[in-house]
C-alpha positions in Angstrom: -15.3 -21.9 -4.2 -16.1 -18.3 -5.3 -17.8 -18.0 -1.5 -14.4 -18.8 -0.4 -12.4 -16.0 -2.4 -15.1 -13.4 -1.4 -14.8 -14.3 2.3 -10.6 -14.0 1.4 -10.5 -10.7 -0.6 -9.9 -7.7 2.5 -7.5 -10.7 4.5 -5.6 -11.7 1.6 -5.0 -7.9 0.8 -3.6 -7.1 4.0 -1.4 -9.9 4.0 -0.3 -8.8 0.8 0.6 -5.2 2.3 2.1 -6.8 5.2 4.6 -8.5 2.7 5.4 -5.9 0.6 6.6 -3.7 3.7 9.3 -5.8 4.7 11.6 -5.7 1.1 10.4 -2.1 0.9 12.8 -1.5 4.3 15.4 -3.7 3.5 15.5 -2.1 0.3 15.9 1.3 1.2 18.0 0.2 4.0 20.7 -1.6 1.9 20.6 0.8 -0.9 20.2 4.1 1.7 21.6 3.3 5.1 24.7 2.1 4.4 23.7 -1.5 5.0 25.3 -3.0 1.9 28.9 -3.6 1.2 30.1 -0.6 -0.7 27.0 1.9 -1.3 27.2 4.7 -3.4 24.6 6.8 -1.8 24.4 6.8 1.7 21.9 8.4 4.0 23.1 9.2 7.6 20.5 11.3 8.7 17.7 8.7 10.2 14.9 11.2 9.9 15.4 11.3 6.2 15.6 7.6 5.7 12.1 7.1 7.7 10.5 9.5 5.4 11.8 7.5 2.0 10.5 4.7 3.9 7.4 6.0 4.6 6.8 7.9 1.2 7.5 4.1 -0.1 5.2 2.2 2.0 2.1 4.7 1.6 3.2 4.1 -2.2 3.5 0.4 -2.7 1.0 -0.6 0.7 -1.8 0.9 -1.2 -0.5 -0.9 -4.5 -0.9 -4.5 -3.3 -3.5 -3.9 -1.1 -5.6 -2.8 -4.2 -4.3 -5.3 -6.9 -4.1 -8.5 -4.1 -8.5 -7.6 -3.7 -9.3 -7.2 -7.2 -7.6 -10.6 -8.2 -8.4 -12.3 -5.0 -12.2 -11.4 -5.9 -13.6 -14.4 -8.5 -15.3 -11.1 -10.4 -15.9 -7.6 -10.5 -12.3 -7.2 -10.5 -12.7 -2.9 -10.8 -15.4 -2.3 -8.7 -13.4 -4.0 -6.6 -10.3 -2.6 -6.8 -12.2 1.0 -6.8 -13.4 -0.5 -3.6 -10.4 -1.3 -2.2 -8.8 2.1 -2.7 -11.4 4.1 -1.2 -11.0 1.8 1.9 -7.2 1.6 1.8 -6.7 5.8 1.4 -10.3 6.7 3.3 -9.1 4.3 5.8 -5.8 5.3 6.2 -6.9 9.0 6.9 -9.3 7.9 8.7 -7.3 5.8 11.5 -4.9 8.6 11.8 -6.9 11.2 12.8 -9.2 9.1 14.8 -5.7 7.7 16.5 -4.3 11.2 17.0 -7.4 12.3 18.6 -7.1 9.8 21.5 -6.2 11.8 24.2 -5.2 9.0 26.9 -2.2 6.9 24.7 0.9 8.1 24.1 0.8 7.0 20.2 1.0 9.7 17.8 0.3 8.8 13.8 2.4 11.2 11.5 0.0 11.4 8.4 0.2 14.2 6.1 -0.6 15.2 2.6 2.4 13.4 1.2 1.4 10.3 3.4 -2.1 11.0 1.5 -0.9 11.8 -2.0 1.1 8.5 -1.7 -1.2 6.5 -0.8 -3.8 8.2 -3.6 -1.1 7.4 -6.3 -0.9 3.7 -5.4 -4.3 3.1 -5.3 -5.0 4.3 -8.4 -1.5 3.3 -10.5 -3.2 -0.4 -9.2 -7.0 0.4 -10.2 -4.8 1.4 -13.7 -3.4 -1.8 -13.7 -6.1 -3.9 -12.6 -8.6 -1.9 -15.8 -5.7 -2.6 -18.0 -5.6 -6.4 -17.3 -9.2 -6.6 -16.8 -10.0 -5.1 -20.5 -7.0 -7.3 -22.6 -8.5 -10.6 -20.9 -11.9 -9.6 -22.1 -10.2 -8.8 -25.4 -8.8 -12.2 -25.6 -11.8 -13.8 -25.5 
């Protein structure tokens, strides 16, 4: 069984970052971009609303990327987690440069230092979290 959960760790945290992005849109959508009934703030200009989006996925991506690893994993739940968010923010830096520097496709990744800094505070606000829960089990004990 704890073969299994290794072998699931890095697929079960991208699912869990795939999940997350979908309320994180709807959410900013409704409460933004004048989706809901009556909003109180809304957003019109589409640029803005793509970069709260995007400042909230590089936030909470990383998040559940991170935590989804470390509990996934049957132990070593921090090296793991510190694991996970040097891939997830390495990784993410990585791909965009390496994606911008293909000359023949038309794709362009915008990726900057607040993409960066997002992505650096949700890796480690989970790597908190994942210390924090990891240390009051043990004190349990």
């Amino acid at each position: 069984m704890k073969i299994i959960r290794w072998i699931l760790v890095l697929p079960g945290a991208l699912v869990a970052t795939f999940l997350v992005a979908f309320p994180i849109h709807w959410v900013v959508m409704v409460n933004l971009g004048g989706w809901g009934e009556d909003p109180m703030v809304e957003i019109r200009d589409e640029s803005t609303l793509r970069a709260i989006e995007l400042f909230l996925q590089g936030l909470f991506g990383p998040f559940a990327f991170v935590c989804a690893a470390a509990f996934i994993a049957p132990s070593r739940r921090l090296i793991v987690s510190i694991a996970a968010g040097l891939i997830v923010v390495l990784g993410a830096a990585g791909l965009a440069v390496w994606i911008n520097s293909l000359n023949d496709t038309a794709i362009s990744v915008r990726y900057g230092v607040v993409n960066f800094l997002s992505n650096v505070a949700g890796a480690v606000g989970a790597i908190l979290l994942v210390k924090h829960r990891t240390k009051s089990s043990f004190a349990a004990r």
